[in-house]
C-alpha positions as CSV (number, residue, x, y, z in Angstrom):
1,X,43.8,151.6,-55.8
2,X,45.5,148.3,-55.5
3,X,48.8,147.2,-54.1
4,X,50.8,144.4,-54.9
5,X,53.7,143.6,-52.6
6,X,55.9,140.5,-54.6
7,X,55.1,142.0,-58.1
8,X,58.2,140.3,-59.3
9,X,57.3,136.9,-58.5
10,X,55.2,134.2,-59.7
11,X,52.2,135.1,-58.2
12,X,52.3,139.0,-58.0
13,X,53.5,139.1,-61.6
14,X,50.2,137.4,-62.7
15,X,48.1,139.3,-60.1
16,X,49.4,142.8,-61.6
17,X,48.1,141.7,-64.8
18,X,44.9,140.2,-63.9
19,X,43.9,143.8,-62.0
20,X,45.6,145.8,-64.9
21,X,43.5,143.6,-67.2
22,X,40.2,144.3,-65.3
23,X,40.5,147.6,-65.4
24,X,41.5,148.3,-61.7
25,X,44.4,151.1,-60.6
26,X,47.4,149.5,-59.4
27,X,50.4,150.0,-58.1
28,X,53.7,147.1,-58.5
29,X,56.0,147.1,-55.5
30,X,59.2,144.8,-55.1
31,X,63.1,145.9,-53.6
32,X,64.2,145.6,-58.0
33,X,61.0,146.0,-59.8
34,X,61.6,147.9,-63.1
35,X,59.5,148.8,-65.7
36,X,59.5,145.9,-68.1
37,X,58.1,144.0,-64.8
38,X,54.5,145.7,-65.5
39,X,52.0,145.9,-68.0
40,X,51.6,149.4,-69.7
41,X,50.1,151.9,-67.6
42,X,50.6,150.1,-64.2
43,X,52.8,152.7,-61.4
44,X,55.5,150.9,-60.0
45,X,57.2,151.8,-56.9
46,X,60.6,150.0,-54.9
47,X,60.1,149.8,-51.6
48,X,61.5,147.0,-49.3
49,X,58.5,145.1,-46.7
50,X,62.0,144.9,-44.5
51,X,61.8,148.8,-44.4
52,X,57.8,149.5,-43.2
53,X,58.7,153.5,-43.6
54,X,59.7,152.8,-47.5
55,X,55.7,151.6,-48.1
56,X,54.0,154.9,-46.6
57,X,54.4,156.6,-49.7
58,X,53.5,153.3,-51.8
59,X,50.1,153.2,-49.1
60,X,49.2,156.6,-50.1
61,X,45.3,156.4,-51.5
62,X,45.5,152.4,-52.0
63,X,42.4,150.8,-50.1
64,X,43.5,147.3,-50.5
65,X,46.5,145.3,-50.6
66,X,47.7,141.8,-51.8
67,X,50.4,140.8,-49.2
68,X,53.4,138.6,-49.7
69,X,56.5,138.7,-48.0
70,X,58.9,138.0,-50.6
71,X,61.2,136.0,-48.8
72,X,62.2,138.6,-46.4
73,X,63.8,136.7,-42.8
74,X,61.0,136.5,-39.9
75,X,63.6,138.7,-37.6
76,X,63.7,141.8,-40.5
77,X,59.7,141.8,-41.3
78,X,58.0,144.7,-39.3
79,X,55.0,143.2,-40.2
80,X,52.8,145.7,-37.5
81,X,54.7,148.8,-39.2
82,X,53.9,147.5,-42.6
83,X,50.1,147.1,-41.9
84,X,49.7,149.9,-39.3
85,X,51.4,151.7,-42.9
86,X,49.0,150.6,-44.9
87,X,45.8,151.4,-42.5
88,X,47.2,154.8,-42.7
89,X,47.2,155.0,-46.5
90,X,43.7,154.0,-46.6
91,X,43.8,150.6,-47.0
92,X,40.5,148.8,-46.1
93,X,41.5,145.0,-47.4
94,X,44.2,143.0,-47.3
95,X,44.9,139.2,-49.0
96,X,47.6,137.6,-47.5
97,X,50.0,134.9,-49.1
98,X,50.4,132.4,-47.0
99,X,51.6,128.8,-47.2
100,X,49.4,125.2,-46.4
101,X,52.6,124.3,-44.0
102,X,51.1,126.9,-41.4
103,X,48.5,124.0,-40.7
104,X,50.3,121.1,-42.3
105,X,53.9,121.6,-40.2
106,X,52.9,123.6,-37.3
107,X,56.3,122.7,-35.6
108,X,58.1,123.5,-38.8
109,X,60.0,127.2,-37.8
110,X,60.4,128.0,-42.1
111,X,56.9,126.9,-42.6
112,X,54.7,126.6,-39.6
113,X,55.8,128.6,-36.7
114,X,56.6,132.2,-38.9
115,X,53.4,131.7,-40.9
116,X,51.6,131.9,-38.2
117,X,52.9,134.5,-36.5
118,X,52.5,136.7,-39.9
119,X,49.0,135.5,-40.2
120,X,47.9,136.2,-36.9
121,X,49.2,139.8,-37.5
122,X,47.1,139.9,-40.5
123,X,44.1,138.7,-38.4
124,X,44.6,141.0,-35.8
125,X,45.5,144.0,-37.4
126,X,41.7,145.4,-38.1
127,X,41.7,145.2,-41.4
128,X,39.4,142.9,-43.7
129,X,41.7,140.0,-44.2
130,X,41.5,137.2,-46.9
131,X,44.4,134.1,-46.2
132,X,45.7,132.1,-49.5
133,X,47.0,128.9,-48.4
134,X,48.5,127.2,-51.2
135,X,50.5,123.6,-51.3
136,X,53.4,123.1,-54.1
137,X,53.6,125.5,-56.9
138,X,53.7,124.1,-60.5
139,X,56.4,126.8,-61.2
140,X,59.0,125.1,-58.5
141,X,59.6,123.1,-61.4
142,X,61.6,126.2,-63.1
143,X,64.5,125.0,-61.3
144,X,64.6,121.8,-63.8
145,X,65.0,124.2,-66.7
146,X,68.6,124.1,-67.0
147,X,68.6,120.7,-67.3
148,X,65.9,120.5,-69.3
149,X,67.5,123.0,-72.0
150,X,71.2,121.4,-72.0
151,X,70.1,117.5,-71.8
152,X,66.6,117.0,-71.8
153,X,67.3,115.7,-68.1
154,X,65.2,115.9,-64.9
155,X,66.9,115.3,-61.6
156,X,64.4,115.2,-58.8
157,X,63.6,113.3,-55.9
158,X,61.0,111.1,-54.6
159,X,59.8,110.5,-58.4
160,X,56.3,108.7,-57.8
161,X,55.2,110.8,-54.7
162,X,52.5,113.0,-55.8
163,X,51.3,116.4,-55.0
164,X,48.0,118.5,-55.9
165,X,50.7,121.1,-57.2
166,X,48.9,124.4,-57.7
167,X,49.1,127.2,-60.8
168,X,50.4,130.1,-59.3
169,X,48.1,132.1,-62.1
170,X,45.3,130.4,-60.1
171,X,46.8,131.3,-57.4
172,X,46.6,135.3,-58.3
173,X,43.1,134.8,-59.7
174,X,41.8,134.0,-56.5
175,X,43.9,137.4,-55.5
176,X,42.3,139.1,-57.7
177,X,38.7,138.2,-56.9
178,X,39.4,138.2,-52.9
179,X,40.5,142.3,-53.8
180,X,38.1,143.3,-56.1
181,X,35.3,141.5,-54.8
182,X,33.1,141.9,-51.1
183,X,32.4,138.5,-49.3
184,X,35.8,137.1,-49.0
185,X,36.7,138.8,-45.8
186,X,37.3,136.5,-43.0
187,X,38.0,133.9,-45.5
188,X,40.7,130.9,-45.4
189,X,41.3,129.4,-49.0
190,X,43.5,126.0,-49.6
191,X,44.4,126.2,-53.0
192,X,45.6,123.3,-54.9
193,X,46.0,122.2,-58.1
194,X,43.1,119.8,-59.9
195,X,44.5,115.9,-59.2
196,X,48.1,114.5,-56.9
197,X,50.8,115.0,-59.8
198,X,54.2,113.2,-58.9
199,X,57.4,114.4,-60.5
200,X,58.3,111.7,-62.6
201,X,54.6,112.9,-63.9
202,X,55.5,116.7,-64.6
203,X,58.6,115.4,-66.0
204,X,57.1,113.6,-68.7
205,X,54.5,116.8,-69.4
206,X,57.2,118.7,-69.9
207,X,58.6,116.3,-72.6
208,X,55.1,116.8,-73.8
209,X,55.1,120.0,-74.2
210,X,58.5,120.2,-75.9
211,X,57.8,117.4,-78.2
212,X,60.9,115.6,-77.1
213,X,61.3,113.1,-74.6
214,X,62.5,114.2,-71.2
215,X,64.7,111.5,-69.5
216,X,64.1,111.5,-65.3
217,X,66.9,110.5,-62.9
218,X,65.6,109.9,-59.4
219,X,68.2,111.6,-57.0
220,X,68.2,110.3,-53.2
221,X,67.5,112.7,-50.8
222,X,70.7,113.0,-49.5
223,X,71.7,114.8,-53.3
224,X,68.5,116.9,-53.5
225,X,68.8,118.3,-50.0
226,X,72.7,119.4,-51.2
227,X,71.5,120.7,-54.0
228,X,68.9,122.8,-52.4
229,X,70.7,124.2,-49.8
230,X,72.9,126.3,-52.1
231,X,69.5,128.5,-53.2
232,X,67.6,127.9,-49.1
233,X,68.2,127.9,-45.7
234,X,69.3,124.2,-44.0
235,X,65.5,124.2,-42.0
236,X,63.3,125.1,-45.2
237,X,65.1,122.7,-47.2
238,X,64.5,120.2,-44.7
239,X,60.8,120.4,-43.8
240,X,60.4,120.9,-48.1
241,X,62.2,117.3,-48.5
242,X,59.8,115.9,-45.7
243,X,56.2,117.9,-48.0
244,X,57.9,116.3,-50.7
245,X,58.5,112.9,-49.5
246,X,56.4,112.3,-46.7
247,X,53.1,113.7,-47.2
248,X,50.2,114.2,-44.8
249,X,47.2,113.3,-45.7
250,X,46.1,117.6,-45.6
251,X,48.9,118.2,-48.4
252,X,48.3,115.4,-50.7
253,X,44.0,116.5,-50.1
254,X,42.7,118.6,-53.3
255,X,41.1,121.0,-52.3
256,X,38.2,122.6,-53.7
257,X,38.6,126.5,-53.5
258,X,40.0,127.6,-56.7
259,X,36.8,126.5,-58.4
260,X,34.7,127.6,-55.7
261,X,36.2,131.2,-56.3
262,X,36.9,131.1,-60.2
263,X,33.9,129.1,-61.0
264,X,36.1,126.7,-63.3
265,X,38.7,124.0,-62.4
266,X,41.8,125.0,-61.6
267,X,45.0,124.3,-64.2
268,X,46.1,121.1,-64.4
269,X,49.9,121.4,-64.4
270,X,50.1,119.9,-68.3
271,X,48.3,122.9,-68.5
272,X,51.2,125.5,-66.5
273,X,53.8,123.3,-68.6
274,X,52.0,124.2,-72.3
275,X,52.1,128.3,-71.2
276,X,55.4,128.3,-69.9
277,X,57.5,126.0,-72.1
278,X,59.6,128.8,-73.6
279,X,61.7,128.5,-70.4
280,X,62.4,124.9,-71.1
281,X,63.6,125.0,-74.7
């Protein structure tokens, strides 16, 4: 059996389906999942990675796990209760979510100093490990749909900067094989979209997409940082601006893992815009 911690989100939502798909016994855990959050047949369990003693029953016969700490603050994550839980439980593998800052901002305490803490747990714990290291996530972009739906407006920053932006249902495939699949253990994957799209770029795909014209208004980053810090923290919307502005060469590099896993290319984000334009309309 299976578990996937983040079921609710971008990635673990795809990753429940891809194992449900394939046949494999799973079990969704988040704080709110419900059951319209799973396919038919997939177990769902709450449980809170903030609370390691809320898993142990959620552990119970699984043998691996797909790890990803859903946002929960560095000072509340008992990350040596929630794998010595899972070890108990049975749990032989684990994949780990990570982020590309771990390498990319190393002094960074949202992005570089916390991720490595949590992945050198991972590393340590005993367990056969598997790291995903992804860059930007084509579905950041949700956060235009409002704007998108009441005036087919983009307001972003930094509009000709670009990013190999990365599927998150590549993402989850990569999951999926890493859990299913021996000779991943021990294994570090970058995972990045096919080519450096910039905003202005994914702006006009989305217009694509729609079949309507999508006008984009460049903010400075002075407006996108007060923007974002109603929805993150002051030091994760800084270091973001600085990804999204100021690129090192290791974050603007594609990489090739997804196809090394998948055996295909990985989505381009025309592609992520085309299966997710419902939200957009």
């Amino acid at each position: 059996m299976i578990v996937v911690t983040g079921a609710t989100g971008n990635v673990g939502r795809s990753l429940v389906r891809a194992l449900a798909a394939a046949g494999e016994k799973v079990t969704a855990t988040s704080r709110n999942i419900a059951e319209a959050d799973v396919p038919a047949g997939v177990e769902f369990r709450r449980a809170d990675l903030a609370d390691a003693g809320s898993l142990r029953p959620v552990f119970d016969g699984a043998d691996a796990l797909f790890l990803h700490d859903g946002g929960a603050s560095a000072h509340t994550l008992n990350l040596g209760g929630i794998l010595d839980a899972a070890e108990a439980g049975g749990v032989e593998r684990v994949v780990l979510l990570s982020s590309l800052g771990v390498v990319t901002r190393p002094d960074s305490a949202s992005h570089g100093v916390r991720g490595l803490s949590i992945e050198g747990a991972v590393r340590g714990s005993g367990l056969d490990w598997t790291i995903l290291r992804p860059g930007n996530f084509d579905s950041n972009t949700y956060a235009w749909a409002p704007s998108v739906r009441a005036e087919r407006t983009v307001a972003a920053p930094f509009a000709d900067v670009a990013l190999p932006a990365v599927d998150p249902v590549d993402i989850a495939g990569v999951a999926a094989v890493a859990l299913r699949e021996d000779g991943h253990a021990g294994q570090i994957y970058e995972l990045t979209g096919p080519a450096p799209v910039t905003p202005r770029e994914q702006a006009e795909a989305i217009g694509a997409a729609l079949g309507e014209p999508i006008r984009f208004v460049e903010q400075t980053p002075d407006q996108a940082r007060a923007q974002m810090l109603n929805f993150m923290p002051p030091d994760v919307v800084d270091t973001t601006l600085k990804i999204l502005g100021e690129p090192t060469p290791a974050e603007r590099r594609v990489s090739p893992d997804v196809e090394k896993v998948l055996g295909r290319a990985p989505r381009t984000y025309a592609d992520w815009a085309r299966a997710n334009i419902a939200a957009f309309r």
